[in-house]
C-alpha positions in Angstrom: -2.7 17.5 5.4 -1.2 18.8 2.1 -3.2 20.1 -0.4 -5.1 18.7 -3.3 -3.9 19.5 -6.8 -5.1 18.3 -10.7 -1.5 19.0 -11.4 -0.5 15.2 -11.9 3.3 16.2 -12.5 4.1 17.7 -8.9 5.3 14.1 -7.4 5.6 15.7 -3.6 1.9 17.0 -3.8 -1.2 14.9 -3.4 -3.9 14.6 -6.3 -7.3 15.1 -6.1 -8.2 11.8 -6.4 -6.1 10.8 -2.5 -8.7 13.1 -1.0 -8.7 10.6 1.9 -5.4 9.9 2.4 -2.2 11.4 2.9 -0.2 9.9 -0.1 1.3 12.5 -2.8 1.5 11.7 -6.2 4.7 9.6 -6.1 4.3 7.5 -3.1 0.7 6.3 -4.9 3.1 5.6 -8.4 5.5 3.7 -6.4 2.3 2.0 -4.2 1.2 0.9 -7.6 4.4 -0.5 -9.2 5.2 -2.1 -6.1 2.3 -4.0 -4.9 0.9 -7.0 -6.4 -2.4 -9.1 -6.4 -5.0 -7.6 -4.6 -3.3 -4.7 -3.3 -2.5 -3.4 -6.9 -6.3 -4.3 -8.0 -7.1 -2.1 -4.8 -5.4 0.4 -6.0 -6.1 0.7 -9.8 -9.7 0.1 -8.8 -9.5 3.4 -6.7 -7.5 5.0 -9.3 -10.4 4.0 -11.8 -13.5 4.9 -9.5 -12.0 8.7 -8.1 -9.6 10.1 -10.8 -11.3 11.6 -14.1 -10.9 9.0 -17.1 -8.0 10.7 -19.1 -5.7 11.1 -15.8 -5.9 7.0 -15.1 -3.6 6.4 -18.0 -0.6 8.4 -16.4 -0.4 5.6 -13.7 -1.3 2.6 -15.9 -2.3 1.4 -19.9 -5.6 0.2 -20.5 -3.9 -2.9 -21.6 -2.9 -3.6 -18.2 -6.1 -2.7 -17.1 -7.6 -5.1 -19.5 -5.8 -7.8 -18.8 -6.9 -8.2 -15.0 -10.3 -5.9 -15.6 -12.8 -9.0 -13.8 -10.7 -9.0 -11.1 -10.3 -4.9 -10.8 -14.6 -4.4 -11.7 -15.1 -5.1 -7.9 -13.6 -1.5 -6.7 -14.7 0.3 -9.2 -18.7 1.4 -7.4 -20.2 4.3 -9.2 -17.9 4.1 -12.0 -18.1 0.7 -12.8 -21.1 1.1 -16.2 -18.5 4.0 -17.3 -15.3 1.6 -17.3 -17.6 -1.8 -18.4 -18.8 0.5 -21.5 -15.3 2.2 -22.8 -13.3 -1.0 -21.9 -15.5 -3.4 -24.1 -15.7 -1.2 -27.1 -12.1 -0.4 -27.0 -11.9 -4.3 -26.8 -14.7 -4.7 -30.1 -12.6 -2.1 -31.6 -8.7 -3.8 -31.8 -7.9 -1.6 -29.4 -6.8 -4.4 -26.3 -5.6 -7.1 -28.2 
């Protein structure tokens, strides 16, 4: 198994957050911009529950987030007060649209 990295710009590594899979960084972009439905909830939701806040928004915009955020809330476990909180006053705030 390759290593973990927090260096999000080495594509042919795998992040810290795929600490339970084999995926590097740029299979899990591609995953993402390929799947649809559910599968790309799954995997924002993951993305969301295991990678530190900041390093989300290299994969995806919190407008996309927002815009499918009651369907993604289901995978997001411990994390899921965090998101609810910084999501809705980001929305109170102008910042969603």
């Amino acid at each position: 198994m390759k290593p973990l990295t927090t260096n999000l710009s080495r594509e042919n590594e795998r992040a810290y957050f795929l600490w339970d899979e084999q995926r590097t960084i740029g299979e899990f972009r591609r995953a993402l911009e390929e799947a649809a439905g559910p599968e790309r909830r799954r995997l924002i939701g993951k993305l969301m529950r295991e990678a530190r806040d900041p390093d989300v928004w290299r994969f995806v915009t919190p407008q996309e987030v927002w815009a499918d955020y009651d369907r993604i809330r289901p995978h997001l476990g411990r994390r899921r007060a965090f998101w609810d909180y910084l999501l809705r006053a980001w929305h109170c705030d102008g910042l969603l649209g």
